[in-house]
Residue, then its C-alpha position, 0 to 999 in steps of 0.5 A: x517518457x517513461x511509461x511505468x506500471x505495477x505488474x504485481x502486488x504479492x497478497x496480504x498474508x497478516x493484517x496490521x490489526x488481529x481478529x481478536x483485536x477486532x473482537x475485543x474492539x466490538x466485544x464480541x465472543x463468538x465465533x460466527x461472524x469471524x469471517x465478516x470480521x475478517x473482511x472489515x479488517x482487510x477494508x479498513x486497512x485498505x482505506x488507511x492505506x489509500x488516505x496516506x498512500x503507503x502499505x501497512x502489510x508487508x509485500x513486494x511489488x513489481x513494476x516494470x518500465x519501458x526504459x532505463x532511467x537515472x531516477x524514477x519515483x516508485x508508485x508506492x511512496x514508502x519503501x522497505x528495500x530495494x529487491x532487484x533491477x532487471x533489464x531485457x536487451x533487444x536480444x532478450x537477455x536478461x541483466x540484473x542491475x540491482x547493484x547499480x541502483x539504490x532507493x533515496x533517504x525518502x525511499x520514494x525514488x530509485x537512482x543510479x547510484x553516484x559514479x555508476x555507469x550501466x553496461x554497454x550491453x544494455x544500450x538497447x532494450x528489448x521491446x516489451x517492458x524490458x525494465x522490471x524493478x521489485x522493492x518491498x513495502x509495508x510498514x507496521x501503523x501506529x495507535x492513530x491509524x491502528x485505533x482508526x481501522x479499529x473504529x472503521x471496523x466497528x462502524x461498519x460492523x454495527x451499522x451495515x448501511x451508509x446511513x442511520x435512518x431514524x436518528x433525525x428530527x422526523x421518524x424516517x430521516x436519514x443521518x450519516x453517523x459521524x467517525x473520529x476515522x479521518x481525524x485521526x487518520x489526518x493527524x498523521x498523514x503530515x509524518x507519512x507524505 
């Protein structure tokens, strides 16, 4: 069995939605809470990334294996492009294969591609994950899933607790405050799975 992990994730640099998108959104003109703003942004995106499975920032990720396989499925379903395929042999030598291999049309799986055959130098690997396979990911979120993190962000900015105490029948009832967030976020998880 291929044992297949991700060694590294680079860090977001640009958030699919601005602080000043954000500030629009809440209609807020200062400047002090910039920096919680920023924060709400970064965990919005990070749930519309966990409800579809896929990054809406650009990165690169690596992910390393413990042999070589003919096709394996990469941990992040959407791909943007396939940076390279290293291999260890058992002398600890390393050799790029990344002209062997290419990303399927889903851009889940990573394959040998028709006709290849690896070098026979390769037969033997090196004993600690001597596969290593980098592709980048990120893709840029429609209006549904942008209007989505924008509605996450302006909850959580105006309610800071999980509940809305005082909004029930009785004075000191405790209500969840209901989101449009997964509708939106549902009607296209069919486009991105």
């Amino acid at each position: 069995m291929t044992v297949i992990c991700i060694k590294n994730v680079e860090p977001v640099t640009v958030e699919p939605v601005t602080l000043e998108e954000a500030k629009q959104h809440l209609r807020v003109t200062f400047d002090e809470e910039d920096q919680l703003i920023l924060n709400l942004i970064a965990a919005a995106r990070e749930y519309a990334e966990a409800f579809h499975g896929r990054h809406y920032i650009s990165s690169e990720v690596t992910e390393v294996t413990s042999r070589i396989p003919n096709v394996f499925r990469l941990a992040k379903i959407a791909t943007k492009g396939l940076v390279s395929v290293t291999v260890r042999d058992f002398d600890g030598n390393e050799h790029n294969l990344t002209d062997f291999y290419e990303l399927d049309k889903s851009k889940a799986f990573l394959c040998l591609k028709t006709g290849s055959q690896l070098p026979a130098e390769v037969s033997q690997l090196y004993w600690n994950d001597p596969v290593e396979i980098i592709y980048l990911t990120g893709y840029e979120p429609n209006m549904k899933t942008k209007q989505a993190m924008l509605l996450l962000v302006g909850h959580w900015y105006e309610h800071r607790e999980a509940v809305l105490v005082g909004g029930g029948v009785g004075f000191n009832s405790a209500t969840p405050i209901p989101l449009g967030v997964d509708a939106l976020l549902q009607q296209e998880r069919h486009t991105v799975l």
